[in-house]
N, C-alpha and C positions, 0 to 999 in steps of 0.2 A: 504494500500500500504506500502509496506517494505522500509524501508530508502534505504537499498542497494538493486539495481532491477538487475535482471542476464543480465547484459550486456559482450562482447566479447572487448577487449583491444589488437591494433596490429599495433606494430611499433619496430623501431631499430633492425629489428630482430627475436622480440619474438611476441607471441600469448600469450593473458590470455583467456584461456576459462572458463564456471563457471564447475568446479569438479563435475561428475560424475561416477556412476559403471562403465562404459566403460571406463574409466581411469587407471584401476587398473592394468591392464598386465604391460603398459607405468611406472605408478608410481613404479612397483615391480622392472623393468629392471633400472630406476632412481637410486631408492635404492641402487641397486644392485653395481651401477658404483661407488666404492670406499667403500660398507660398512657400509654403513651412518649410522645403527641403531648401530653402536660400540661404536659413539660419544656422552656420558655420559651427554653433554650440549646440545644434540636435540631432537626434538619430532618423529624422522624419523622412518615410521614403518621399523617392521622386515619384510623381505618378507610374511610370512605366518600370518601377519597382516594388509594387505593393504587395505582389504573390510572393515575390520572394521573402519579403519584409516578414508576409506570416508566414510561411514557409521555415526560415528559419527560427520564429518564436516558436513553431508548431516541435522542430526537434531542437528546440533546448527544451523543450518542455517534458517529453521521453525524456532527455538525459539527466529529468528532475533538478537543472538549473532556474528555470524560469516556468512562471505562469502568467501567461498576457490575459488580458481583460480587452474587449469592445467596450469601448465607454458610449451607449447610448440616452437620449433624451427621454424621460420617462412618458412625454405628452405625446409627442409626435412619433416617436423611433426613428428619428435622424439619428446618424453615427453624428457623434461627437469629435471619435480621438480614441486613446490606448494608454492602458498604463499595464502595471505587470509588478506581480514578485518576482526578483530575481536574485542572484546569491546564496539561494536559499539553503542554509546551513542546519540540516534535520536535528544534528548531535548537540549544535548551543540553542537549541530552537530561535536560531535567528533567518527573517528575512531581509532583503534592504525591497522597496520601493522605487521603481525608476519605467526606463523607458516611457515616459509619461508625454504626453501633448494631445493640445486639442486643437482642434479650429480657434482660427482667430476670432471670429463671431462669435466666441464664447470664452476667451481668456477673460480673466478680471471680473469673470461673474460665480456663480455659486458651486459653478463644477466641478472646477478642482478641490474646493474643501469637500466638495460632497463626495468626490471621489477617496480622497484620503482618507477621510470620516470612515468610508464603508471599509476599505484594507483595512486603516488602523484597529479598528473595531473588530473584524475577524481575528485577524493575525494576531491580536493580543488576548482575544475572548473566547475565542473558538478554538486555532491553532498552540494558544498557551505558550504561547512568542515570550523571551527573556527583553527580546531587545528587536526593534525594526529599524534598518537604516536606508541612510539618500545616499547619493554621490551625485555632483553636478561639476561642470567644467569653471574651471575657475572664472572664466569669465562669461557665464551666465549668472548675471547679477539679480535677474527676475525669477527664477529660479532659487536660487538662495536664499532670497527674500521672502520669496513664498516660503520653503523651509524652513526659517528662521521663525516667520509669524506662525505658524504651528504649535513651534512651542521645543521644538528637535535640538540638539546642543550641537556646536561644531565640534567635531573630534581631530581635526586637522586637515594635512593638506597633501597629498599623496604627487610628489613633484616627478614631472617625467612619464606620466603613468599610462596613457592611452594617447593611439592616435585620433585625431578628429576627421571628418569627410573628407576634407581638401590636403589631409595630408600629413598637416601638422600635429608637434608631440603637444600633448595636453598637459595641465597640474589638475588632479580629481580632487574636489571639496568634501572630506565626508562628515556625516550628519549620522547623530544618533538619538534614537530614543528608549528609554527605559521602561520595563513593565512597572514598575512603583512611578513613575514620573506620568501613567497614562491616563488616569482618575482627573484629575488634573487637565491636562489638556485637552479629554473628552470632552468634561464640564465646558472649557473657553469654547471650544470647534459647536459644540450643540448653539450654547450662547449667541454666539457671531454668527449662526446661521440662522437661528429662531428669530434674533432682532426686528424690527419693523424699517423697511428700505425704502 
């Protein structure tokens, strides 16, 4: 049995389903809203790389590295975007959270908390997670940000560590959070998404 088992996540909004081929028109029109694969600090396919894109989430996911998620609109069932456990370390029960994006018609609004909300909330309530972590490229500063407002600590800064799309050696920013530290941030994450807007 797989640590992460394909379960469906649906609350504040969004859907996580577990990524599939039938995702790839959704994922390619995602893409598409703003461009995404221009931005030098994401993993975002080109359009005319979207199969491959799940294709290789589909076997990291067999090799019990990664679990991708479709992030859908819970109103309509537009794809959103994608996020995913990856790292996934069964023996310290840790996952990190990553591969994440969405359409730009929808950054800066309730998605991405609601999407972390829903990981966070498994992967520490259901899966019995020690600890959940990020990693981002150092110079994704909107990224970080968002991490940071969470509530996640920085654990340092991993120099030299991966290459980016165009080539270039990266510095990875990791990001941690603790099961004692999750009570807590649920609380803020429910709060700031309950508020009146």
């Amino acid at each position: 049995m797989a640590f992460v088992e394909p379960i469906t996540l649906s609350g504040h909004g969004v859907t996580l389903v577990p990524l599939t081929l039938e995702h790839e028109s959704g994922l390619q029109a995602a893409a598409a809203d703003g461009a995404l694969w221009n931005i030098r600090v994401t993993s975002v396919p080109e359009p005319q790389d979207t199969r491959k894109y799940i294709e290789d989430a589909l076997a990291m996911r067999e090799a019990g590295h990664r679990f991708a998620f479709c992030v859908v609109d819970e109103a309509s069932g537009r794809v959103l975007g994608s996020s995913s456990y990856h790292d996934i370390v069964p023996a310290v029960k840790r996952v990190e959270i990553g591969y994440t994006w969405y359409a730009k018609s929808v950054q800066r609004t309730h998605v991405n908390s609601s999407c972390k909300l829903l990981l966070m909330t498994h992967a520490f309530e259901m899966l019995g997670c020690n600890v959940v972590g990020w990693r981002t490229d150092n110079f994704n500063f909107a990224s970080q940000a968002a991490i940071e407002r969470m509530g996640a600590r920085k654990d340092g800064v991993i120099r030299g560590h991966a290459l980016r799309r165009d080539g270039t050696i990266r510095d990875t920013v990791m990001y941690s959070l603790r099961a004692g530290e999750w009570p807590e941030v649920k609380a803020q994450m429910l709060h700031s998404l309950n508020k009146p807007r």
